[in-house]
N, C-alpha and C positions, 0 to 999 in steps of 0.2 A: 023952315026952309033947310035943306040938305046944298051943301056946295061940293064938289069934286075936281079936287085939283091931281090929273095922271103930269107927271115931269119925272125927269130926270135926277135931278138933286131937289133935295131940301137940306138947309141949313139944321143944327148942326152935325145930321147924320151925314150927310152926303153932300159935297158942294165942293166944286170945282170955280167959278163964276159968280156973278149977280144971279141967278135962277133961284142957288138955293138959298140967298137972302128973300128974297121975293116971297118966294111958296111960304116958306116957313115964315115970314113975318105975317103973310096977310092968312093964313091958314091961324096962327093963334089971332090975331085981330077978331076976326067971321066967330072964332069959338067965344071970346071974349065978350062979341056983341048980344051973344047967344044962338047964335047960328050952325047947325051941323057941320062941321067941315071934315071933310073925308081927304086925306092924301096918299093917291097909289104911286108907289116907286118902283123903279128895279129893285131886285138883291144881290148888290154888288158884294164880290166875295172880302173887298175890304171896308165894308159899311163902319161906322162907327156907332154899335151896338149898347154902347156903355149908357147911351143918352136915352135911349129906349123904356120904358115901362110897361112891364107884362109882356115882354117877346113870347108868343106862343105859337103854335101850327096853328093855322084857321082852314084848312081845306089840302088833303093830301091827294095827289094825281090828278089832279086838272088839269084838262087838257085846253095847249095854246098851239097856233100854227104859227111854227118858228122857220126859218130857216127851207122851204120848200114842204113842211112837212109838221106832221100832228106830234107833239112829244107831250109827256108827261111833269108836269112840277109840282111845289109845294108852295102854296103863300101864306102867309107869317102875318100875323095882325101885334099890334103895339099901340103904345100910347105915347105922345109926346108934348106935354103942357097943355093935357085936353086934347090933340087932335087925335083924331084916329087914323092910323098910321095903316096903309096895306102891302108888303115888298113881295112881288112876284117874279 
């Protein structure tokens, strides 16, 4: 089974709230159990990177519609206690 958690924060890259305890607790649990767990995030320009493993480019100019309109980005794949980590 593959699980996909898209939010906001996760704990302790990104967290502001309860959300990024949430994600990131129950995202290592699902991996824990044995289960896929996938978490997409933003890439907030102040992420805290340091917690990260394996920060790499996974896909250059991929196009999202943002803002009225089609732009170009880069999303970034990582590891974080087993999950796998997607920042777009």
């Amino acid at each position: 089974m593959r699980v996909v958690n898209i939010a906001a924060e996760m704990a302790p890259i990104a967290k502001v709230g309860g959300l990024g305890d949430v994600v990131g607790g129950l995202s290592s649990e699902l991996v824990r159990k044995g289960i896929d767990a996938i978490v997409i995030l933003p890439k907030y320009k102040n992420l805290k990177t340091s917690f990260l493993k394996d920060l790499k480019v996974y896909k250059k100019n991929f196009q999202i519609f943002e803002k009225r309109r089609w732009q170009k980005t880069t999303i970034y794949s990582a590891k974080l206690n087993r999950v796998q980590i997607y920042l777009i």
